[in-house]
N, C-alpha and C positions, 0 to 999 in steps of 0.2 A: 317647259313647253316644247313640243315636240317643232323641229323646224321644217321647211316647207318642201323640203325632200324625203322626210319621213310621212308625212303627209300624204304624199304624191305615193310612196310605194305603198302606204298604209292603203290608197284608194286603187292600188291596182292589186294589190292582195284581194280587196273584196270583188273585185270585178270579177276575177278569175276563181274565187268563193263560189259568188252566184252566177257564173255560169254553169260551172258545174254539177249544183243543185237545180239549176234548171232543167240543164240534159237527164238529169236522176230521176226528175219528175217526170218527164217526158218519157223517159224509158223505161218506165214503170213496167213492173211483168203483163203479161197480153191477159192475165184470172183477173186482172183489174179493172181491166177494159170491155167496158158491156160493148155486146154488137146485139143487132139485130134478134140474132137466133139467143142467146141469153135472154133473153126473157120472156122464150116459150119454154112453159112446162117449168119455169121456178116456182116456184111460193110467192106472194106478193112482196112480203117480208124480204125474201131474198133479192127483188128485183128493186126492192127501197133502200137495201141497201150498198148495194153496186152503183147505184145510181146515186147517194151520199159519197160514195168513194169516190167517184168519175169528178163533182163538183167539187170536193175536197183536194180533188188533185188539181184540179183546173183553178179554183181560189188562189193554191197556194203559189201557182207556178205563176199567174196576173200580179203575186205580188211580189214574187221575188224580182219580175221584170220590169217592175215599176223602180223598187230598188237599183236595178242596173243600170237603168236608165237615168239614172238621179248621180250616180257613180259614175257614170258614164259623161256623165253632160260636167259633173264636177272635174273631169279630166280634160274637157275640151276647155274649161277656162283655162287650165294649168296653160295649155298650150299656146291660147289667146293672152295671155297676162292679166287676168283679169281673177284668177282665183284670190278667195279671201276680198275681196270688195264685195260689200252688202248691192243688189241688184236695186233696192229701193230709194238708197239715200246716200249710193255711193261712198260711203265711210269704210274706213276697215273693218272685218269681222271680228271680233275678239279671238286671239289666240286659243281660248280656256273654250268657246261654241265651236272653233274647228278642229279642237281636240275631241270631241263628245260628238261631234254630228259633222264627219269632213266634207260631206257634199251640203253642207248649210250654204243657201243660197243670199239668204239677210242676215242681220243683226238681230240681235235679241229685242230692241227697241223696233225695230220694222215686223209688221206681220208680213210671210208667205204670199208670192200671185197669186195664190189662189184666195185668200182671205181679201186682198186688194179688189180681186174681180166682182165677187161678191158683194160690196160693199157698194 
């Protein structure tokens, strides 16, 4: 089991992952990025598919930022003392869930806030 200093740089390896791929996405070449005048005088076809790629980019870049942010927030427990305790039920998280999923914010026995919300 990895200990909670591999942990901690395993979660800022990925931080600095996805930001990365964020800014990649973001800076996508400018043939990718419909404007305005793109889509006088294409084909339909061509302006369905510029506009598949714009949403494809923007998808992807919504979820790499949700990922960060989940990374992110798993790092501010590091800082608070609170990493590795389930939010739900206060227990410890299993060593073997914060090895598989480091930003797990429950126990495998606890659903997710947002499943709680729901409910």
């Amino acid at each position: 089991m990895p200990s909670l200093d591999a942990l901690k740089l395993r979660l800022e390896e990925e931080r600095d992952r996805l930001q990365s791929q964020i800014e990649a996405v973001a800076d996508r070449p400018a043939e990718y990025r419909p404007t305005v005048d793109s889509y006088y005088g294409n084909h339909l076809a061509d302006a369905g598919t510029d506009t598949f790629e714009e949403e494809k980019a923007l998808a992807l870049e919504a979820h790499l930022s949700g990922l960060l942010s989940k990374v992110e927030e798993a790092l501010r427990r590091f800082e608070k003392g609170t990493y590795g305790i389930c939010e739900a039920c206060g227990q410890p998280i299993p060593p073997e869930r914060l090895e598989a999923l480091p930003y797990a914010t429950t126990c495998v026995k606890c659903p997710p806030a947002a499943a709680r919300r729901a409910r």
